[in-house]
C-alpha positions in Angstrom: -180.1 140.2 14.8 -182.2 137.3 14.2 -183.6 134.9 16.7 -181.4 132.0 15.4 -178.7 134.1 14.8 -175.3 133.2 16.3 -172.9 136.0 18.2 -170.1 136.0 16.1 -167.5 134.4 18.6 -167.6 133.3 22.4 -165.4 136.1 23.7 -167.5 139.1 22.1 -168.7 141.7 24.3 -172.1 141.8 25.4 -172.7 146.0 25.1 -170.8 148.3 23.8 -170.4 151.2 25.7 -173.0 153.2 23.5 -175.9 150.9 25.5 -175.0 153.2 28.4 -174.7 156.7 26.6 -178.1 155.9 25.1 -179.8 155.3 28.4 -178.3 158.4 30.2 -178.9 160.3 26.3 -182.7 158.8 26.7 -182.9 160.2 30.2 -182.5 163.7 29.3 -184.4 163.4 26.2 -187.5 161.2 27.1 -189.3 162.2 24.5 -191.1 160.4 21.3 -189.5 162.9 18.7 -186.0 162.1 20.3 -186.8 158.3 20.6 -187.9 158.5 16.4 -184.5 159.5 15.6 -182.5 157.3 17.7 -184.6 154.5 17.0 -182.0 151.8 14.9 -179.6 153.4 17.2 -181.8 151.3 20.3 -182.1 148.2 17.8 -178.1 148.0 17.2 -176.9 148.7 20.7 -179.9 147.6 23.5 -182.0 145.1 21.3 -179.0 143.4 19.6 -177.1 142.8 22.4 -179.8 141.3 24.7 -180.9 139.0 21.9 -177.2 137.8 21.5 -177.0 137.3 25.1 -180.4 135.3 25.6 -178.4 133.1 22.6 -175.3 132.8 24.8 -177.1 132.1 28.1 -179.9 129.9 26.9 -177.6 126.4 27.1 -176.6 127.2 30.4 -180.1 128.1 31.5 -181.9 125.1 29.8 -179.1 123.0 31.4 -180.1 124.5 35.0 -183.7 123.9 34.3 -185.4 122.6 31.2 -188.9 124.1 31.8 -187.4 127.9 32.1 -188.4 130.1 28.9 -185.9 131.1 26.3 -188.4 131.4 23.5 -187.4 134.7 23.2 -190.7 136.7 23.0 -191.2 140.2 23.7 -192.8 140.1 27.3 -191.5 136.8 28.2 -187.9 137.4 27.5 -187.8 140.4 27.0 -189.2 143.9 28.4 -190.7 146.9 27.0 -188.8 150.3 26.5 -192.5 151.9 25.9 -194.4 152.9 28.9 -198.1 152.7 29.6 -198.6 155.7 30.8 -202.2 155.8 31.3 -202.1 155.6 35.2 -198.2 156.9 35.8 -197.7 160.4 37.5 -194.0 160.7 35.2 -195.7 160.7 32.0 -192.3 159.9 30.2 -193.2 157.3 27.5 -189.7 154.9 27.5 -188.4 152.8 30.3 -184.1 154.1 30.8 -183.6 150.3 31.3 -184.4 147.0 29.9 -184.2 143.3 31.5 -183.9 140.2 29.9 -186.1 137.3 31.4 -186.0 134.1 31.9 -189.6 133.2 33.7 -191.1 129.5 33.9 -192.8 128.6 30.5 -195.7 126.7 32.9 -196.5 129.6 34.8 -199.2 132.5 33.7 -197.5 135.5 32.6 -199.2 137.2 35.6 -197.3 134.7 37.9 -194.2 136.5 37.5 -191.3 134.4 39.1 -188.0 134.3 37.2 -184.4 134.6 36.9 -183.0 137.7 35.5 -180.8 140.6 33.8 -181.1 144.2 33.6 -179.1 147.1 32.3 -179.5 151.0 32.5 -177.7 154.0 32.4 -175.6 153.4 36.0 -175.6 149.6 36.5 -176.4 146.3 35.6 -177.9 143.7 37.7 -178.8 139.9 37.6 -180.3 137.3 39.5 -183.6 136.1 41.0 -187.0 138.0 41.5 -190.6 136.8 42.1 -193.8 138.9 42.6 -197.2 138.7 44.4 -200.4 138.7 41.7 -202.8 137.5 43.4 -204.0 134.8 46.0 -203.5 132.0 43.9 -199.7 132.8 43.1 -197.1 130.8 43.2 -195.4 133.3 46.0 -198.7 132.8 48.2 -199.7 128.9 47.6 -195.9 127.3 47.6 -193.3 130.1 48.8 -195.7 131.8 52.0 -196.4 128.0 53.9 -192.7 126.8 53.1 -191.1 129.6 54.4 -192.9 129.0 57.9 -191.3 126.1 58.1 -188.1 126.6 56.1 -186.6 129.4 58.6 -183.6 128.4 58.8 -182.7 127.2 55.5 -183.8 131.0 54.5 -180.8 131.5 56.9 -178.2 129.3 55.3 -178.9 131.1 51.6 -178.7 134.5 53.8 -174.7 133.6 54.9 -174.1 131.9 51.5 -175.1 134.7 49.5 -175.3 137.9 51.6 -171.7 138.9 51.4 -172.3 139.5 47.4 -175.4 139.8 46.8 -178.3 142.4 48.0 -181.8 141.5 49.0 -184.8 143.2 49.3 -188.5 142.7 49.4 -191.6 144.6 49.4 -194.6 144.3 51.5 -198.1 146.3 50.8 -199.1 149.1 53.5 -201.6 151.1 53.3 -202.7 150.3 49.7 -199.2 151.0 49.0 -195.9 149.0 47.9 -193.1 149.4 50.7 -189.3 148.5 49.7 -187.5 146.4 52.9 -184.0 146.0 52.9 -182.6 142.8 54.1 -184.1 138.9 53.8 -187.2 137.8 54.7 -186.4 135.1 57.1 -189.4 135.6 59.9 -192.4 133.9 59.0 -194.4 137.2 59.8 -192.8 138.9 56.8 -193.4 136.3 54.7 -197.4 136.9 55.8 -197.5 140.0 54.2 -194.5 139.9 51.3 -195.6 140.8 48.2 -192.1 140.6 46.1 -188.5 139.5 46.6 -185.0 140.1 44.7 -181.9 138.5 44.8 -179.6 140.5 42.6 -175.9 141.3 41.9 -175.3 144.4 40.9 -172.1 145.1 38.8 -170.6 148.4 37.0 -171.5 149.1 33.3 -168.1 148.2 32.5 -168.5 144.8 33.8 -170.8 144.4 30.5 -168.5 145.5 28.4 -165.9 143.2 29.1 -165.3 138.9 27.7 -167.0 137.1 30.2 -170.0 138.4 30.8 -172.5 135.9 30.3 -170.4 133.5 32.4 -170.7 136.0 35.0 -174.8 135.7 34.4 -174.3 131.9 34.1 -172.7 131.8 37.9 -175.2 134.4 39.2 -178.2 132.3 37.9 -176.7 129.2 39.5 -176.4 130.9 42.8 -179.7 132.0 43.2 -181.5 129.2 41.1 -181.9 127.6 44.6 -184.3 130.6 45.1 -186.1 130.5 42.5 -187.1 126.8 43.1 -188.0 127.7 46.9 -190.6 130.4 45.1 -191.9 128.5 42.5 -191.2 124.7 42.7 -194.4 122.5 43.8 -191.3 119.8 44.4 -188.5 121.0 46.6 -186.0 119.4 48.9 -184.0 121.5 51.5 
């Protein structure tokens, strides 16, 4: 499908149920001669789709915030199915899942705060993620001192969102990434927190179904509040 390229009506399903026979197919067969073979196979039922939902949802997101990027480049929008491998223990050379991005067109694209979709074999997910690259990140210059002082608003988001959402965020141990369950509400985990997601996670056959970028849309309203806590210089509580 081309960038420009309109889905062919409103109520069209995002995947089709082949998106999640190819993941679990690529699973067991994570392998380049496979991968050769099945390769329009991945163009007509992972890289069609995403690029017709990044169509669908880029109104809504521009509309929540004009400086998020829908360009829809590889890298910014979109991720890689191809592995670097170099420095991986699984030497297996293709990703079993694939996100679609929407980061801030400002930021560097090491400064990786963004809103969010991904799909794989077992589940989809959207929402709101943001990672540590360095001291002069976003999540350690604007996020770390707001969240000192911002405790309990971290709270209120917490009750508002915590019945449907999950939350998790990683702090760095030993020279090593560590997953925490939960929110980071204490100041003290925000000292040494080097990612956070917000996500909803829904069935595969929730992507199959009408309505499923206005499912995204009302996930990326939800946690956009996050996202500007993270990222936005100018925030109000």
């Amino acid at each position: 499908m081309r960038r420009n390229e309109k889905p062919s009506g409103t109520k069209q399903a995002a995947f089709p149920a082949d998106t999640f026979r190819f993941f679990r197919e690529l699973g067991r067969n994570n392998r380049k001669p496979w991968m050769d073979v099945q390769r329009e196979r991945y163009r007509a039922v992972v890289v069609a789709p995403l690029r017709a939902l990044l169509d669908r949802l880029t109104p809504a997101v521009i509309r929540l915030d004009p400086n998020l990027d829908a360009s829809g480049r590889t890298n910014r929008n979109f991720s890689r199915i191809n592995r670097d491998i170099r420095f991986a223990a699984d030497k297996t050379p293709y990703r079993t899942h694939m996100y679609l991005k929407f980061p801030d067109r400002s930021a560097p694209s090491s400064d990786s705060c963004e809103l969010y979709f991904g799909v794989s074999a077992e589940v989809v997910t959207a929402g709101f993620r943001a990672y540590h690259s360095g001291r002069q990140s976003r999540l350690s210059q604007v996020a770390r001192p707001r969240a000192a002082q911002q405790g309990r608003w971290l709270q209120r988001q917490r009750r508002r969102l915590g019945g449907d959402y999950e939350s998790y965020w990683y702090a760095s141990e030993r020279g090593e990434w560590t997953r925490h369950d939960g929110w980071p509400v204490d100041p003290a985990e925000w000292k040494k927190l080097k990612g956070w997601v917000v996500r909803r996670k829904l069935k595969p056959a929730a992507a199959t179904r009408p309505g499923i970028a206005q499912e995204i849309e009302r996930v990326f309203r939800d946690v956009y509040p996050l996202y500007r806590f993270v990222s936005s210089v100018k925030w109000n509580a």
